[in-house]
C-alpha positions, 0 to 999 in steps of 0.5 A: 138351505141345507136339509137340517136348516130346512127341516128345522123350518118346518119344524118351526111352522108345524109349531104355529099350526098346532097352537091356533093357525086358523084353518082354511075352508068353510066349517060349522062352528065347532061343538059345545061340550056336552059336559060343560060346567065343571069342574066336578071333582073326582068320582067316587073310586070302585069299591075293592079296587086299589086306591095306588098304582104302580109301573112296573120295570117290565113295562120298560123292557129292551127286547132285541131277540126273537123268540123261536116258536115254544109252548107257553106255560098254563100259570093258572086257571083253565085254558077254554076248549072253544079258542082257536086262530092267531093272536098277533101283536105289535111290539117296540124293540128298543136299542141301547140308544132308543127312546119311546116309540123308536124301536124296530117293529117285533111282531108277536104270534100266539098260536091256539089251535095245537093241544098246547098254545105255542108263542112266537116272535120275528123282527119286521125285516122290511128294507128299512130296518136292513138299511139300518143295519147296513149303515150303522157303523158309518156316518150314514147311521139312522139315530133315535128321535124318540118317534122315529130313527132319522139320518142322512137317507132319511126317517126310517119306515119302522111299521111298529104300531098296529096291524090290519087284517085283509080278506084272505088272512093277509095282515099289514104292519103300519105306522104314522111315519112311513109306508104300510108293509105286509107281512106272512102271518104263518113266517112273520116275514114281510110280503112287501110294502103297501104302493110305491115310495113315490104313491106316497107323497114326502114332505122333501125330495130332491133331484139329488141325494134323494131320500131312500127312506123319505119323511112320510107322515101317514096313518098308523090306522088306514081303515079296510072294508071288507065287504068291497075290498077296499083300503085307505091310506093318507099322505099328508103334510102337517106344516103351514107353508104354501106350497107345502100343505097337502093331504092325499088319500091313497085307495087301494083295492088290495091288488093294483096300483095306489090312486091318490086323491088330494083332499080340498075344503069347499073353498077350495084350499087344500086340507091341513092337519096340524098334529096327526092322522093317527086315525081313519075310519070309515062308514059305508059311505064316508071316510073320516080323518082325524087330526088326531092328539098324538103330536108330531113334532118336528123339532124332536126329529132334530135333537137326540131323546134326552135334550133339552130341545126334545123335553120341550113340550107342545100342548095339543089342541084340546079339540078334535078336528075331524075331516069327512069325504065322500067314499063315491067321490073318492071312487068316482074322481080323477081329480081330487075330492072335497072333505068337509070339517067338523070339530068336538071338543076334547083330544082324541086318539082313536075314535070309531063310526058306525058303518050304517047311518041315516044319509047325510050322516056319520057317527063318531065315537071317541074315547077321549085322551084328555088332557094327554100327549102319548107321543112323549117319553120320560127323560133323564131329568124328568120329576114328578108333578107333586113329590119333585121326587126324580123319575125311577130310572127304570122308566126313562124312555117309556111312553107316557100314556098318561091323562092329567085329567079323567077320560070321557068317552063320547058319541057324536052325530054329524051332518055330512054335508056341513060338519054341524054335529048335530046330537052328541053325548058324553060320560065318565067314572072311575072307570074311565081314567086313562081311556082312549088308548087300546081297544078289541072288538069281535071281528065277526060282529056285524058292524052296522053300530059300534055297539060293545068295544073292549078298552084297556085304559092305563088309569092314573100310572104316577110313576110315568107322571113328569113336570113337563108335561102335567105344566102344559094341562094345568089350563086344560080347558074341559077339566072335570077332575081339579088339578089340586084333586088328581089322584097322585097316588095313582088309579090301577090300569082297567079292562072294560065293556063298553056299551058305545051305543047306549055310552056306559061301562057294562062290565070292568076288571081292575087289575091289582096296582102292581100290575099293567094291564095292556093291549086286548085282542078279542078271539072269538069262539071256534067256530061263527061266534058273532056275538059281541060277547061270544069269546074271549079276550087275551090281554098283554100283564106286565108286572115284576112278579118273576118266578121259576114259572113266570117271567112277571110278563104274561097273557091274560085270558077273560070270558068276553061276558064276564071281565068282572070275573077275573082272568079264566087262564093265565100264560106265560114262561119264565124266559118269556121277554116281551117289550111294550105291545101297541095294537094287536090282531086276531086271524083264523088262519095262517094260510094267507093269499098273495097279492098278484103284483108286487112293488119293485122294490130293488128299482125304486132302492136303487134308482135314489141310491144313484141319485148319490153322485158324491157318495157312491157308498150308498148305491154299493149298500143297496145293491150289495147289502140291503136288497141280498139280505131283502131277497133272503127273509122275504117270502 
């Protein structure tokens, strides 16, 4: 079987898995839902907001060009005296022939320590990215697959999705697909890569024309304490084929080797997440995995963005199934260790845990995705579930952050030992439309609770609302806003407080309809502002107000302790290009350690390119190509 034949096979099992495979290993029966019994309708809409919305182009912008280090512009307002440190963001740089979350990783930095706040922009330039470039005029290329770039060396790592900081003001780039990467916050250049290709385990390899970029799929959030220096990543299988599940925990303790770590459920069979490991947290004794609702389809790997294969959507499971290790064992083992699961209703993106909690417990906190699938994009032939009406061409190839019901944010407390939930909680308002997408947090809070967390729900953006997809929720199994009842004129993008501990919106701004309102990062105050409150919060704002000023892109600045207030300082410049931000990161330093020992990457690139016996172009590109070009950019 050839590799397309076989990846397609995969593709086919990993389809059984997400629509109902029964998962092995003893488990508490899964939660009720604590808001059982609607549907309810639609809550009353916050007086003065706009009842309308509006994705503008900029949301959709094709950036490709860096951006040197240059002031930004004060657009109004009064910039506080008190900011200081680094904001970063990860961005998509999306090429001609990409399509949602293929773009190369363009990491932002904006820098607030000078008299003028200064913005800067570098592309990623990991080995992946130089492969790419390498073979791109060869039959070798990678191409779009709207989630990743995959060709005949395998799926390109592009590391676009989040960063996590570590102790020292050393930052990582990650993604779902691939091996994490560090890079210097002061250059933006990569360090090099987080453990070898083999610590991670694919989900195909050969003697023979081996993978240099193998088919990974990992954890776009691998949880870091900072208290004992410790940091988890995955690699797993989501495919219902003996022989090929498995989900390996990787711990690392930010210097040394990667220990990896097969998860099993108390009978013995090894763990299966059928979707995504988008998430990871960790508490003071347990690591949490979850098998999260951004879907990961292998059947899109095989067709081009805009096929009809690809515009075949997968309804993701409207529960969340929730895997809970024991960090001890994870510590103690030299074997494998043994995860417990646990299910609450409803998707989940991205969740959170208090780090304390009684023993034998965990707390989880989810702001719900409901009803959504964000890993999609609008297609060419895409139409509006209500009007027909085609989708603006503007928008083809956007991310579809869209719920086809109203968010819930939830609190669950789960027995440890059996995945029981044992309490549970769960609210919502008008506020909660779109929920479950990006969130800040003081980075200097103590984090014995969640407590106060910083949202940046996407509301009811209608433009980016297609047929295909609202006909896989029509059925949606917790729906509280009747389908008939949605808001298809569209619900503003929001910036909220939430108070997690106690479950209820403390504090909310509702951007205008014509604006995007999008990734928050929260900057504390100069000096030990610990807080929850105590700084302020820079938002992405994506509209197509340009002017000589303003390129319609800008960053919003907020009191943390007053959102309702409006924005207290707006940046921007008119040349300011900035694509789609995702998650984001603040340091108060850009003087960074080192780790003491480095991946050999040149060994690893080169012992699989001589793997390629019959094509000896490959091995000539890496040594001649990629690992000179490596050698000049990182530091």
């Amino acid at each position: 079987m050839d590799r397309r034949r076989f990846l397609t096979a995969l593709g086919a099992g990993a389809g059984i898995a997400a629509v109902g495979l029964p998962m092995s290993g003893c488990a508490a029966p899964p939660a009720p839902d604590p808001l059982a019994g609607g549907p309810f309708g639609a809550p009353t809409p916050t007086p003065g907001r706009d009842r309308w919305a509006r994705v503008p182009s900029a949301f959709n912008r094709r950036v490709t060009a860096e951006q040197a280090t240059t002031p930004l512009t004060l657009l109004d307002g009064e910039l506080p005296s008190d900011m200081a440190g680094h904001v970063f963001f990860q961005s998509l740089s999306l090429r001609d022939t990409d399509a949602g979350f293929s773009g190369d990783s363009l990491v932002w930095r904006v820098d607030l320590d000078g008299e003028v706040p200064t913005i800067t922009s570098r592309l990623l330039r990991t080995t992946d990215l130089l492969l790419h470039d390498a073979v791109a005029d060869t039959d070798l290329r990678f191409e779009s697959r709207g989630v990743s770039r995959l060709g005949p060396l395998g799926m390109q790592d592009q590391v676009n999705t989040a960063l996590v900081p570590l102790n020292g003001n050393r930052l990582v780039a990650t993604v779902d697909g691939g091996r994490s990467w560090e890079l210097d916050p002061a250059t933006l250049a990569p360090v090099g890569p987080v453990g070898r290709l083999d610590d991670h385990r694919p989900l195909v390899d050969l003697p023979v024309n081996r993978f240099l970029c193998p088919l990974n799929i990992t954890s776009a959030h691998p949880p870091y304490d900072a208290e004992t220096g410790e940091y988890y990543g995955v690699s797993l299988s989501i495919v219902p084929i003996p022989g090929l599940v498995y989900c390996e925990i990787l711990c690392w303790d930010g210097v040394g080797a990667i220990k990896r770590v097969p998860l099993t459920t108390p009978d013995g069979a090894p763990v299966l997440l059928s979707q995504s490991a988008h998430q990871m947290c960790i508490s003071r004794d347990h690591l949490l995995i979850a098998d999260t609702s951004t879907v990961i389809e292998f059947g899109k790997l095989m067709y081009p963005p805009h096929s009809a294969e690809a515009a075949e959507a997968q309804t993701p499971r409207p529960d969340t199934v929730l895997f809970i290790v024991s960090r001890d064992e994870l510590r103690r083992t030299a074997g494998g260790a043994t995860a417990v699961r646990a299910v609450i209703p409803r998707e989940s993106g991205h969740l959170m845990v208090d780090h304390d909690a009684a023993p034998g417990r965990i707390v989880v906190h989810s702001a719900h995705t409901s009803a959504m699938d964000f890993a999609e994009w609008v297609m060419p032939t895409d139409r509006h579930p209500v009007t027909g009406e085609p989708v603006r061409s503007d928008l083809v190839d956007a991310i579809t952050p869209v719920s086809y019901d109203i968010g819930v944010v939830g609190r669950y407390e789960i027995d440890t030992r059996t995945g029981a939930v044992l309490d549970q909680h769960a609210f919502f308002d008008d506020h909660t439309w779109g929920s479950g997408g990006l969130t800040a947090r003081n980075p200097l809070t103590p984090i014995d609770t969640v407590g106060d967390v910083f949202h940046a729900n996407s509301g009811m953006p209608t433009d980016i609302a297609v047929q295909r997809m609202h006909a896989v929720f029509t059925s949606y199994p917790h729906r509280i806003v009747p389908d008939a009842e949605l808001p298809w004129s569209g619900v503003p993008t929001s910036l909220l407080r939430i108070d997690h501990d106690a479950g209820r919106v403390v504090d909310a701004y509702w951007h205008a309809g014509d604006r995007f309102g999008w990734t928050p990062t929260f900057v504390p105050r100069r000096g030990t502002a610990r807080g929850s409150t105590d700084g302020y919060i820079v938002s992405v704002v994506y509209s197509d107000h340009a002017d000589e000023r303003s390129s319609g892109t800008e960053l919003w600045v907020f009191d943390a302790a007053d959102l309702a207030r409006g924005p207290i300082a707006r940046l921007g410049r008119a040349d300011l290009a900035m694509p789609l931000t995702l998650h984001s990161a603040w340091l108060d330093s850009l003087r960074a350690s080192r780790p003491d020992t480095r991946v050999d990457v040149a060994a690893e690139l080169t012992e699989r390119a001589d793997t390629w016996l019959a094509d000896p172009r490959v091995a000539s590109i890496v040594r001649n190509d990629v690992l000179p070009a490596y050698d000049a950019v990182r530091v």
